[in-house]
N, C-alpha and C positions, 0 to 999 in steps of 0.2 A: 411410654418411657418409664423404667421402674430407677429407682435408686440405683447409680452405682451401674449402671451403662456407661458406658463412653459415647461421647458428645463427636461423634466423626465431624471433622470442619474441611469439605471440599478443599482448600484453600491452606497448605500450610504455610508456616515465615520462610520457608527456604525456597518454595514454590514462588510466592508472591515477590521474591527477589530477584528471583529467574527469570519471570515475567517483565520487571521495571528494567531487568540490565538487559535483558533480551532482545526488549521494544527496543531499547534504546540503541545497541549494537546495530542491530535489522536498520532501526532508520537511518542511523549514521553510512553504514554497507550501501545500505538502497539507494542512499542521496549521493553521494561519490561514485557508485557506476554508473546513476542514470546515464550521463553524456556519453558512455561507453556504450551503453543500450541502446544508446537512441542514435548512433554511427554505425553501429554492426546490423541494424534494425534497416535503418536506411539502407545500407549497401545490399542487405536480403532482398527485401522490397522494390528496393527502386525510388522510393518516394520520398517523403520526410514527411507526409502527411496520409488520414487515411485510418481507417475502424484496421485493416490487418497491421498498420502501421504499430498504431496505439496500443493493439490486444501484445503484439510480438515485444515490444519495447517493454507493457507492465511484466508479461513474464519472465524478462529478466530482472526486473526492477525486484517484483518476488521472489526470485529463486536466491537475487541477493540477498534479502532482506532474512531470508530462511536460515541460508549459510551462517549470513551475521548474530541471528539471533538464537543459532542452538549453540555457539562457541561463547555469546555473552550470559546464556542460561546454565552451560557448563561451567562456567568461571562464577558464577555469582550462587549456584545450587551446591546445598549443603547435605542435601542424601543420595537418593541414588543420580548418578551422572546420566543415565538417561532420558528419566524423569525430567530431569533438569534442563535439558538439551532441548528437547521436546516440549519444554512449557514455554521456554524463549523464543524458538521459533515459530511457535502458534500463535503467542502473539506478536510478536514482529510484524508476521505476514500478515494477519488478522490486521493489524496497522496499516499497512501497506496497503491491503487490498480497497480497506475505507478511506484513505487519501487517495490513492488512485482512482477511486468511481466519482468521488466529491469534486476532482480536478475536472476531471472529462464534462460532469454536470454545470461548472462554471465557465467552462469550453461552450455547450452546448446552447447554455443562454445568452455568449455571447454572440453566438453565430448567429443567431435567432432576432436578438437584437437589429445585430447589422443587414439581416436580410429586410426584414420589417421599414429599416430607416431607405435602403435603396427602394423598396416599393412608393416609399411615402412619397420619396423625391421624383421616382417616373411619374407616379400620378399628377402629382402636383404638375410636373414638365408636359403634361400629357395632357390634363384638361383646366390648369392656368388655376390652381389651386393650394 
């Protein structure tokens, strides 16, 4: 780098505003359709429970979260309106999608859990232990 380059910073303030109203529009969008997702979800399916249950339900959870977040990256981005659009809904959904795997993970150890405790209790029932 010689003297008198420009310093490119990934990251500009109109960017990283786009980003914080973005997230935040996305998760506000995402969290007020969930129960919509997870009814229309159901009636597709058949079930309320279930891995094609859960994958159909996050995709609407994200496609909310997208919507909400390129109209709060539009309204908080201060150059181009695309740019802007598109950095709110990246991460929005980037949001989303890390809540959404972290929920299922704390889903997963619970099951895990209560499976483990019904064995403890057959064995015990089973050989007086």
């Amino acid at each position: 780098m010689w003297l008198g380059q420009p310093v490119l910073r990934p990251w500009r303030e109109e960017n990283l505003t786009a980003a914080g109203l973005g997230t935040l529009a996305g998760k506000v969008t995402a969290a007020t359709t969930r129960p919509l997702a997870e009814a229309v979800t159901t009636g597709l399916t058949g079930s309320s429970d279930g891995t094609l249950h859960d994958s159909i339900a996050n995709m609407f959870s994200s496609a909310a979260a997208v919507a909400g977040g390129a109209i709060g990256g539009l309204v908080a981005g201060k150059g181009s309106a695309s740019v802007s659009a598109l950095t709110g809904a990246a991460a929005a959904v980037a949001i989303e999608q890390y809540n959404d795997s972290a929920y299922r993970g704390k889903e997963a150890e619970q099951k895990e859990e209560d499976e483990e405790k019904k064995f403890e209790y057959r064995c015990s029932r089973s050989f007086g232990f």
